[in-house]
N, C-alpha and C positions, 0 to 999 in steps of 0.2 A: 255439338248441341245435343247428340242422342243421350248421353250419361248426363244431362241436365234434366231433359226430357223424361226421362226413367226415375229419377231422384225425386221430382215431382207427382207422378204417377205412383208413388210407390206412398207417398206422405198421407194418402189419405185411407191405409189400411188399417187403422188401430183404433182402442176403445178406451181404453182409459188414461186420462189426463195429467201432464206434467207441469200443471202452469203455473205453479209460483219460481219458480227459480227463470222460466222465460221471462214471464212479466218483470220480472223484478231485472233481469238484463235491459226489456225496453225499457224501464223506467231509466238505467241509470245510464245506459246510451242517450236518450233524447238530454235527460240533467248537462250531462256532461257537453254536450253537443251545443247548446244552449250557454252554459257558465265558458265555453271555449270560441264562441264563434267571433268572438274579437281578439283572441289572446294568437301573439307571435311565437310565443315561446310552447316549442314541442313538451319543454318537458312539466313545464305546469299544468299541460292536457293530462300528462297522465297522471298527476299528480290531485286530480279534480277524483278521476275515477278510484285511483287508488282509495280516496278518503271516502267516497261513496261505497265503496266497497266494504269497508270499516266498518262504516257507520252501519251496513245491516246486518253484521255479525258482531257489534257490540252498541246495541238502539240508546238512544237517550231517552231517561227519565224524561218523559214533557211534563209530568208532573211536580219537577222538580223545582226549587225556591231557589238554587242555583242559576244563573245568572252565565255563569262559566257553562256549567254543563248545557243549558238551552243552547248557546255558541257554538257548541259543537254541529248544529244543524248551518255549515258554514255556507249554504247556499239561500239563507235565511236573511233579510238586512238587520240591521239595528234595532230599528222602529219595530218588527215584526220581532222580534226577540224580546223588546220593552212591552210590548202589548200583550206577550205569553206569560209574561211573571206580572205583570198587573192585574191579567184576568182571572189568575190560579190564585194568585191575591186575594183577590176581592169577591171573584164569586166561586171557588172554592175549587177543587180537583175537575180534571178534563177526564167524564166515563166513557166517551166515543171518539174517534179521530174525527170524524164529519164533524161535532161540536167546532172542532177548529177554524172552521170554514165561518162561523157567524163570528167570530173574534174582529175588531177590526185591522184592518190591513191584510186579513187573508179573505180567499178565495174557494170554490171548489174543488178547482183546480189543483192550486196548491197543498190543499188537505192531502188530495190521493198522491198525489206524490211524498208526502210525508211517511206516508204510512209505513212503508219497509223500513224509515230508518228511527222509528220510537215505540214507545213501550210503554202501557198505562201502568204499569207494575209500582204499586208505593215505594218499592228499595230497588234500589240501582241496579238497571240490568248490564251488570257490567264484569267483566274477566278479573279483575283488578278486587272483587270484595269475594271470592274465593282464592283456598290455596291452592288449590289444583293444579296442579303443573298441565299446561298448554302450549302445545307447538305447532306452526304450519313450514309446508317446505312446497317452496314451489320453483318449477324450471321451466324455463323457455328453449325451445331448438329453432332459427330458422335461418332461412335460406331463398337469395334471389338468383335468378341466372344471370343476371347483370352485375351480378358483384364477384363474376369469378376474373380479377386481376391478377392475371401473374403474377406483376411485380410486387406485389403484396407481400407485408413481411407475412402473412399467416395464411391461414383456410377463408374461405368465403361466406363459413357459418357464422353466426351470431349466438352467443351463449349468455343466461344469465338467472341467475339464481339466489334465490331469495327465502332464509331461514328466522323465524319470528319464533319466539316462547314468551308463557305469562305464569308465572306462580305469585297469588294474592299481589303483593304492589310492586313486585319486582317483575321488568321486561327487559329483552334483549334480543339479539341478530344479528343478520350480516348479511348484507349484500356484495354479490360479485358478479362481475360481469366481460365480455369480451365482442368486441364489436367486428364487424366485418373486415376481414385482412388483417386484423392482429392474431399477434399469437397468441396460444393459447397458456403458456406460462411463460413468464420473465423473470427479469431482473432479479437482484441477489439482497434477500434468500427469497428463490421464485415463489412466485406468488400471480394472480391473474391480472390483467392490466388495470382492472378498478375492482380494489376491494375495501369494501366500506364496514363494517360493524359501532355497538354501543351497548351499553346496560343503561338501564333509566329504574328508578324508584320514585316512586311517588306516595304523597302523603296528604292526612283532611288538616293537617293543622299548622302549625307555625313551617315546618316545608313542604313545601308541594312537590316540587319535582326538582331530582339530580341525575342529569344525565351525563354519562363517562363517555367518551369516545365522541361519533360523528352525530352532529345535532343540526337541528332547523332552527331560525328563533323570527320573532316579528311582532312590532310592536308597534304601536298606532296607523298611523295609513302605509308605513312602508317605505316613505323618502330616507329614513337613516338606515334601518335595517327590516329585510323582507326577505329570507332566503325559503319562503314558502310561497304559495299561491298569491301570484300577482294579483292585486285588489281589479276588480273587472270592471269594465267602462260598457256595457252592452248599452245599447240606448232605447231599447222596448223589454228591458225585464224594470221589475218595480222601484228598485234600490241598486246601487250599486253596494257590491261589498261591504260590512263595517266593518273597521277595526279593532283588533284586538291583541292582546299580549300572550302572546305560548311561546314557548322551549318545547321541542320536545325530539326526541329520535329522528334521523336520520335515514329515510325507506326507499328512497328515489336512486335513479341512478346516472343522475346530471352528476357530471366530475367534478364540477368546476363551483357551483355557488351553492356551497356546505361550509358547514365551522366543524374542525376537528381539535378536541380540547375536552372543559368542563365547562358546565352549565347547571345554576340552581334558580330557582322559585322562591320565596319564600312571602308569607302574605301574615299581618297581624290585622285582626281586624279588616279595617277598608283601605290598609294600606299593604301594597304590593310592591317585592323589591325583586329583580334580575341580575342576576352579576353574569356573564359569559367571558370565555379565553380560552382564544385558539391557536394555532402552529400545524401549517397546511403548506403541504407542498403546492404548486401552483403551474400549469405550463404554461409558458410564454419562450418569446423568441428575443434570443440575445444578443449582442455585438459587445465591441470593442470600440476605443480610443485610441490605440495604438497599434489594433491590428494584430496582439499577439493572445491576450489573456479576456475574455466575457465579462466587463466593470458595468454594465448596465442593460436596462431592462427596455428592446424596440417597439414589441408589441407584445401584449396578450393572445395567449391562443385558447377557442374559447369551446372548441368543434368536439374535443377530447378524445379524438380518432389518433390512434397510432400504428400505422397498420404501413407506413412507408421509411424512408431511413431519415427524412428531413420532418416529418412530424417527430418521431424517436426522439431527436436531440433537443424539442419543445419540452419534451414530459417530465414533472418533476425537476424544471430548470431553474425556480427561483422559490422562496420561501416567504409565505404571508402570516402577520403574527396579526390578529384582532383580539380587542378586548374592548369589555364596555360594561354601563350597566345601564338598570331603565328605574326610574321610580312613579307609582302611580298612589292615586288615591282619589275614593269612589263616595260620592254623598247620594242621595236619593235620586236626581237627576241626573247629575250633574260626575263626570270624571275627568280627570287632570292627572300627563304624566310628563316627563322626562326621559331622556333617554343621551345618554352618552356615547363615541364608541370611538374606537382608533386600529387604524392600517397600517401595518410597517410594512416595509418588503427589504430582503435580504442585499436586494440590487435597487440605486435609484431608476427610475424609468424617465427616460432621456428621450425625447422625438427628435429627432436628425432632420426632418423633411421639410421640404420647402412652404407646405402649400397650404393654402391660407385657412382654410380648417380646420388644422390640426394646431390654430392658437392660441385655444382653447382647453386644447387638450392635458391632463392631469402628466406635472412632471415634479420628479424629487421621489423621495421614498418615507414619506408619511401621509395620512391623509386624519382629520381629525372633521368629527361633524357634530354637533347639540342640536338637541330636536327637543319644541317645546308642543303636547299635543291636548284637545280637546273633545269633549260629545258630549251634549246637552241635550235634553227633554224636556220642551218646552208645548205643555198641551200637545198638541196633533201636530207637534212638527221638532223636526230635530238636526240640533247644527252641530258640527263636526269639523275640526280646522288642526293643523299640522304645520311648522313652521321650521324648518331646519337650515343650518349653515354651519360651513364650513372652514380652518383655516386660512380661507384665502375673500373668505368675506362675498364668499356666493352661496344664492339662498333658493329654498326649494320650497314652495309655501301649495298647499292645500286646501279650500273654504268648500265646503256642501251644506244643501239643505235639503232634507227630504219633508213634504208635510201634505197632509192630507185634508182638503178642503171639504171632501167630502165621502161617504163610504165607500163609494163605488171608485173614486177618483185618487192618485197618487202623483203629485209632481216631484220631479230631481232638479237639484241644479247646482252643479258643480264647478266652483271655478280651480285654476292649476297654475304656477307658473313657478320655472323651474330655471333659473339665471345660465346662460355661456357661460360654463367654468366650475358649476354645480358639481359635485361628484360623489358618491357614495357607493364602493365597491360593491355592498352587499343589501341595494336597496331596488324596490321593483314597487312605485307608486302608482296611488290610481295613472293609469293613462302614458306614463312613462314609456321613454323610448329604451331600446337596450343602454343606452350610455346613461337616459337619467336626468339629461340636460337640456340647456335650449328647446322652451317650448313651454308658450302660453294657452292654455286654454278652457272655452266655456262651456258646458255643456247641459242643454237644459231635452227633459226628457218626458212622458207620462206616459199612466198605464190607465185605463179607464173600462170599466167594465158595464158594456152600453149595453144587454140585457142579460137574462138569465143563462143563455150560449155564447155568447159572443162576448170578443175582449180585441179592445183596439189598443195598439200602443205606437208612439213614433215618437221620435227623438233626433236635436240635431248636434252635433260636437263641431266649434271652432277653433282650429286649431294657427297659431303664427309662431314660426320658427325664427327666431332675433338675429340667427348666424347659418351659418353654410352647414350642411347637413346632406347623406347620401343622395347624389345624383342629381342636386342642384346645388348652383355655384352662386346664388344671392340670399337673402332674405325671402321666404315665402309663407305663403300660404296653405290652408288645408283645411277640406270638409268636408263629412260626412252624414246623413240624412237615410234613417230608415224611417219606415213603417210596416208593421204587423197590424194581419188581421187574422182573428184566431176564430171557428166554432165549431162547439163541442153539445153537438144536439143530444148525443148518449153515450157510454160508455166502447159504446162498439165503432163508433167512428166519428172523426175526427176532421176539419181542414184547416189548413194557414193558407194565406198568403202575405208575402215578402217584399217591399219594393227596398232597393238599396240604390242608392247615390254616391260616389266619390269621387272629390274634385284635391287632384296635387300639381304643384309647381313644379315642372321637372327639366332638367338642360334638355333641350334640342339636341338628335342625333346625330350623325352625322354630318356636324356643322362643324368649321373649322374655322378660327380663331378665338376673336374671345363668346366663350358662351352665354349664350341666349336662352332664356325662360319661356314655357308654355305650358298653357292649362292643359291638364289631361285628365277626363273626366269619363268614369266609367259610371254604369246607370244597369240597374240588374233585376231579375223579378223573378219569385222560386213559385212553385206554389208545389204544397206537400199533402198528400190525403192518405187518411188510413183507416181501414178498416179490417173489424174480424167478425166473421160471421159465427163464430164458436170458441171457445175459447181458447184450444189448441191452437189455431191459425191465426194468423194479420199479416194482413196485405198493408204493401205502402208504396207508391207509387208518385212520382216525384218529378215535375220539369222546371227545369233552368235555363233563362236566356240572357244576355247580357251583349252588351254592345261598349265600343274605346272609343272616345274621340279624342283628336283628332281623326287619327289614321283612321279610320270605321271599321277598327276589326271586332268582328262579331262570334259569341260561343255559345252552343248548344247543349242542353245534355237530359236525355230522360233514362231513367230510370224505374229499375219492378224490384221490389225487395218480397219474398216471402218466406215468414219466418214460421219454423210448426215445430208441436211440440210433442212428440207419440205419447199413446195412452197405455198403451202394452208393458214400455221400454222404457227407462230414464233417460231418453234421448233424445235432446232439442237440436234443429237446422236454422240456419241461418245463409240463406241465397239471396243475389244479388244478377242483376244482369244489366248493364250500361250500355247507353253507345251515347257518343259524345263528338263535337265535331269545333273546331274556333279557327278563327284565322291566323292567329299566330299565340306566342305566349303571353302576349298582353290581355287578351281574354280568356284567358287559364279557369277554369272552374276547380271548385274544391267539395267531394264530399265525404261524408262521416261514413265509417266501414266500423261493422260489428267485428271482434276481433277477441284476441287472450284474453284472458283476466287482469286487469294492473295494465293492460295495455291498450295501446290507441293505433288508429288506421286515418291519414287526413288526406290522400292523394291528391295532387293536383294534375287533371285530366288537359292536355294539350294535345294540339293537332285533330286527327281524323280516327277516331276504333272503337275501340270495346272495352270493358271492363265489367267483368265479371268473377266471383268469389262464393265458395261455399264453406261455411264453419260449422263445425260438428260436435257438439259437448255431449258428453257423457257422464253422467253422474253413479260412479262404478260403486261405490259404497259410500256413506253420510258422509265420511269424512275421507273422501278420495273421488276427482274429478280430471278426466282427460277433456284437451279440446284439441281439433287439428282442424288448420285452415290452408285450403288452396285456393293461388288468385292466380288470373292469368289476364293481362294489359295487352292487344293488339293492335297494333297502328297501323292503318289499311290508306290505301292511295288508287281511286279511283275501283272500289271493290276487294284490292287484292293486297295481301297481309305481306307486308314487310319488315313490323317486326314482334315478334313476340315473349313479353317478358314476364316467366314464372317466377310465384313464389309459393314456399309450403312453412308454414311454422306449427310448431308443435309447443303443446304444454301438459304439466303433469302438475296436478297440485294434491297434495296429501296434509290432513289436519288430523293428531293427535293428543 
């Protein structure tokens, strides 16, 4: 603790201030931490901050008549993106961001966090209306002491890297990457175990965007195709997600749910047409019929770790051909689309297994979906519905309504329900499970803002699962119940509090014959306070308790975050110090770690120790930034450290 102790003592030497580039880190840590705290999926976390990160080095027009470009404020709902072109409408150009705050549907709140990602500028503050040639390159190095396996085909480092350029409407890149125990070059003609690249052009008039190589695409709520950010279920933010229709590049570095192919745009008028088509290698695991030759497809492999000799024989095992198209069209209110798409795979996928779960599961080698979707503005409230099915006559259906009874006031209400047998390889809906399938439900939500500080929200999600599903062996049940309480007396500090609820059906453990079902219900309370006494510094401070029943295992965890930014130096800290204590891993706690750029930190804290981390950014020239972070995890028993697990990752990012 003395080089902890020193690092703090030494933070309050300096005189002049670095605090737009900190600030603008909390802003989009707290965004992100917020738009992720229901999502399962690692890599849509980082795929939340990645696009926040975008967003404040190329801001949106809010002055904009575009409708699309307002959209790109993708943490924005619907209703609150209708309400920005209405009011630019009608009562003319936004001269202040605070302005935004009297708009209906928004907040104070919400204003200042707008604020880094727009720009009152008349003409588009955008990369895209210069020729200028622009590029960034950025690399990650790191490294766990728990990840040095032998028998690993590779080193224990983690690599990856990531190159972007823009001249006027042509962009392009490539990402590559190598994960823990893989090598560092492969296969013929080597190359690194995930390398991904594209060109994209883009245009104001009959095309909009053609992009070559690896692409994202998604198109109303997400049940036929969604290989970007999963539409979010929070149940105390104001809206959930809306939908919308983009193509566009490829930046993430999930292996697995990408289109590699061609993709275009094209829009006349109020009508909007998508063609996509792709041919993507795929890993999955294989067998045989006869025990000699691989004629079909056992499992999907979905981890993209290759770093042992029986992942190896996964990678690049079977071949997926998609193609689809989408068509929309947009009246005053009122938009209606379409959407097409089809699966081939080189092998049919055959399930061999006995068990009663799996009879459901998607077999043959096609898969074919039509999705017929909806959004209406209708006064102070707006419905929204998605209806999709498949070749086999199983259907994925979507209904929301977000509406505002009153200014202060915002209700949701979401229904879902999604058939046994549903399937959409490259679909990620409101509320979906990873498969997509099996599962009804309701979810009704509000955000209310009961005085000038203070905002209360709570929300409850019902969820009924029609068929067997992980770690229960019948038909169940499932729910969840928050409330937030938020106040925000001044800029300088801040408090929440949290209660969370969740009740699942789950088999009985160590029970032996046929299994048996039990409620298992966890019940949680955080409360988060922050404050800065100047504007270099913020403190945040932080406890969490939570309790499991049946078993009554119970978890702890407080936490001291402080974050400074020197005035001297271009040089922001970011420290952390935990201790954390549960009774087993059913009371596991999870928190958010400041970390890379483009990247994310979500720990889940078990057992009895510590956890502590310091990140170090330095902003060496405009357009050149290091950060280096070291964490170290201690698991203690009865006082004394049994085990401890480092980690150091390093980044380098360079813009010219």
């Amino acid at each position: 603790m003395i080089k902890y102790i020193l690092i703090i003592i030494l933070l309050f030497f300096s005189i002049k201030s670095f605090c737009q580039e900190g600030k603008l880190s909390e802003i989009i840590t707290g965004i992100a931490e917020e738009l992720a705290s229901d999502e399962s999926d690692p890599e849509a976390t980082a795929l939340f901050i990645e696009q926040l990160h975008d967003l404040n080095e190329e801001p949106v027009n809010i002055n904009s008549p575009d409708k699309t470009e307002l959209s790109r404020l993708f943490f924005l709902t619907e209703f609150q993106i209708k309400a920005l072109a209405d009011y630019i409408r009608y009562s003319g150009k936004i001269v202040s961001p605070f302005e935004i705050a009297n708009i209906p549907g928004f907040d104070r709140e919400t204003a200042e966090i707008m604020i880094p990602f727009i720009t009152l500028e008349n003409k588009m503050s955008s990369y895209a209306d210069s020729a200028i040639f622009r590029s960034s390159l950025l690399s990650n190095f790191s490294v766990k002491s728990s990840d040095n396996d032998t028998s690993a085909a590779g080193s224990p480092i983690k690599l990856l890297a990531k190159y972007r350029f823009t001249s006027g409407n042509i962009s392009g890149g490539f990402t590559a990457e190598k994960d823990q125990g893989e090598k560092l070059i492969s296969d013929n003609p080597p190359r690194p175990d995930f390398l991904s690249a594209n060109l994209s052009i883009s245009g104001n008039r009959f095309v909009r965007r053609i992009v070559i190589g690896d692409y994202a695409a998604r198109f109303g709520q997400g049940t036929n195709i969604n290989t970007g950010i999963r539409t979010g279920l929070s149940l105390t933010t104001p809206g959930y997600m809306s939908g919308r229709d983009e193509i566009k590049p490829y930046t993430s570095a999930d292996e697995n749910n990408f289109f590699r192919g061609i993709a275009s745009q094209f829009q006349i008028n109020n009508f909007g047409l998508s063609v996509f088509y792709s041919i993507n290698k795929i890993d999955a695991t294989l067998n045989s019929t006869d025990s000699i030759s691989n004629d079909y497809i056992e499992t999907f492999y979905r981890s993209g770790l290759h770093n042992t000799p029986s992942s190896l024989l996964k990678k690049d095992a079977a071949t997926e051909t998609t193609y689809g198209a989408n068509l929309s069209y947009g009246f005053s209110n009122l938009k209606i689309g379409m959407t097409f798409s089809e699966s081939r795979f080189s092998l049919p996928v055959n399930i061999t297994g006995d068990n009663p779960d799996e009879i459901y599961d998607f077999k043959g080698d096609k898969n074919h979906v039509a999705t017929f979707y909806y959004s209406w503005l209708i006064k102070k409230m707006i419905l929204s519905g998605e209806f999709s099915v498949n070749d086999r006559n199983r259907s994925a259906i979507v209904q929301g309504i977000t509406f505002r009874p009153a200014d202060r006031l915002i209700i949701n209400i979401l229904y879902r329900n999604s058939q046994p047998g549903y399937r959409s390889f490259h679909s990620n809906g409101p509320g979906s499970s990873s498969s997509g399938d099996n599962m009804k439900g309701l979810l009704g939500g509000f955000t209310f803002e009961a005085a000038k500080y203070l905002f209360i929200s709570a929300g409850c999600d019902l969820q009924y699962f029609a068929w067997l599903k992980y770690r229960c062996s019948a038909p169940s049940l499932a729910r969840r119940e928050e409330v937030k309480i938020k106040y925000i007396p001044s800029e300088k500090f801040s408090a929440e509090l949290y209660f969370f609820e969740r009740l699942s059906i789950l088999d009985k453990q160590d029970f032996s014959g046929i299994k048996k079902q039990e409620e298992v219900i966890s019940k949680a309370i955080k409360c988060v306070t922050k404050y800065s006494p100047f504007e270099s510094l913020t403190l945040s401070t932080r406890f969490d308790f939570k309790v499991v029943y049946p078993s009554g295992s119970k978890g702890m965890l407080m936490l001291q975050d402080l974050n400074y930014r020197f005035r001297t130096i271009p040089v922001s800290l970011w420290f952390r110090y935990c201790i954390f204590k549960t009774s087993d891993w059913d009371s596991r706690l999870y928190t958010w770690e400041n970390d890379l750029l483009y990247s994310f930190s979500i720990p889940a804290l078990s057992g009895e120790g510590s956890r502590s981390y310091l990140v170090a950014g330095w902003k060496i020239l405009d357009g050149a930034e290091l950060r280096v972070k070291y964490g170290i995890t201690t698991i203690t028993d009865n006082g004394e450290s049994l085990k401890d697990t480092q980690e150091f990752r390093m980044q380098f990012r360079l813009r010219f």
